[in-house]
C-alpha angles and dihedrals in degrees: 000000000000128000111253118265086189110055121138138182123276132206127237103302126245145173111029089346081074105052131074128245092266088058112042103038080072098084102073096218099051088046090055089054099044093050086050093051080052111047086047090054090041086056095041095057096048086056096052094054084044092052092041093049089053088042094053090063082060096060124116094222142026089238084062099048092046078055098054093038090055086048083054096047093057094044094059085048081068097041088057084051100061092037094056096030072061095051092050083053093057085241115125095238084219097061084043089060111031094085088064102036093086091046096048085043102050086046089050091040083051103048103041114155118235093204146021094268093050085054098052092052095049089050088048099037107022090048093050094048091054087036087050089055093050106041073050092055098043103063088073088053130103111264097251097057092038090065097057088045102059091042098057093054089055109134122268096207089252081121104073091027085054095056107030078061098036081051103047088051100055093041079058097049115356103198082081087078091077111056099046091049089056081046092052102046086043083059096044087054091049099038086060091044087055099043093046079048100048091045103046088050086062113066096194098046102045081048094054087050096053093037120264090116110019126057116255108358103123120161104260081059086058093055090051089040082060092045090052093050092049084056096054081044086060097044092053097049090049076045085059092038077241119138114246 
């Protein structure tokens, strides 16, 4: 997962922001959420090492594939993170997991590359639109959860790889430009889809986004958290040299 292009400052943290994991999982309704932000995580992330380790029998070189396999590497440390994060919370990281898994499956079903390319531009787009959510997410979070968080959605370093290669490849033959850019914007429209879907089958999550748990999301905040994350969207596809 990608390092955000749209972080921004935050002030001194309060309500449960402010509180550590012990305090604030007292309240039922907070703890549900957070073990649902975790187990889709948890998913996401297994996902990710399993993409990446398929992609990796698409690339044009081994130095490519030793790159991709090291990407994957790191994204199964997080996944062990969260799992066990899940376990020290007296929660089974499968049944954690399990609600998101249909939903991260059909996206990923959906948006399958059909070639190496494809495949770096999902990785790059389709994994900061989901890191951008969460670090969005996380800033409402206790202090002791936020931190995980954050550190499981550090960048792999698919990013840079993503573009210096996305790059290379237009400068050869620019038509390519266009296709991935098509591709890109396909896999910005379903990423959100997913996302909206995922949130509004999980009653506790979808209330701490629009504030009953969490201090200061109201609805009219959701609508401006999408459009940052549209803008990043748009950054990393002029990043790409791709259209957005």
């Amino acid at each position: 997962m990608e390092t955000p292009d749209n972080a921004t400052e935050t002030s001194e943290p309060t309500g449960i922001a402010a509180q550590d994991w012990a305090t604030a999982s007292a309240e039922p309704q907070y703890r549900a959420a957070v073990v649902d932000l975790l187990g889709a995580l948890a998913y996401g992330e297994l996902a990710a090492f399993e993409r990446l380790a398929e992609d990796a029998k698409l690339a044009p070189t081994l130095a490519d594939k030793a790159e991709l396999a090291k990407m994957a590497s790191a994204e199964f440390h997080h996944f062990e993170r969260l799992t066990d994060r899940l376990t020290a919370v007296d929660v089974e990281p499968t049944g954690a997991m399990e609600p998101f898994a249909k939903a991260l499956d059909d996206f990923h079903r959906q948006t399958a590359p059909s070639d190496w390319l494809e495949g770096l531009v999902k990785a790059y787009v389709g994994d900061s639109i989901a890191s951008d959510f969460y670090r969005e997410v996380a800033v409402r979070l206790d202090s002791d959860t936020r931190s995980l968080v954050l550190a499981v959605l550090d960048d792999t370093g698919h990013g840079n790889f993503a573009v210096e290669k996305v790059r290379a490849a237009i400068e050869a033959d620019p038509r390519v430009g266009g296709r991935l850019a098509l591709w890109a914007r396909r896999l910005m429209g379903e990423a959100l889809s997913q996302a909206q879907r995922v949130v509004a089958d999980r009653d506790a999550l979808s209330t701490m986004l629009v504030g009953g748990v969490a201090d200061g999301f109201d609805l009219a905040e959701v609508g401006r958290m999408f459009s940052r994350i549209t803008e990043a969207h748009t950054k990393r596809m002029a990043a790409l040299g791709l259209a957005a």
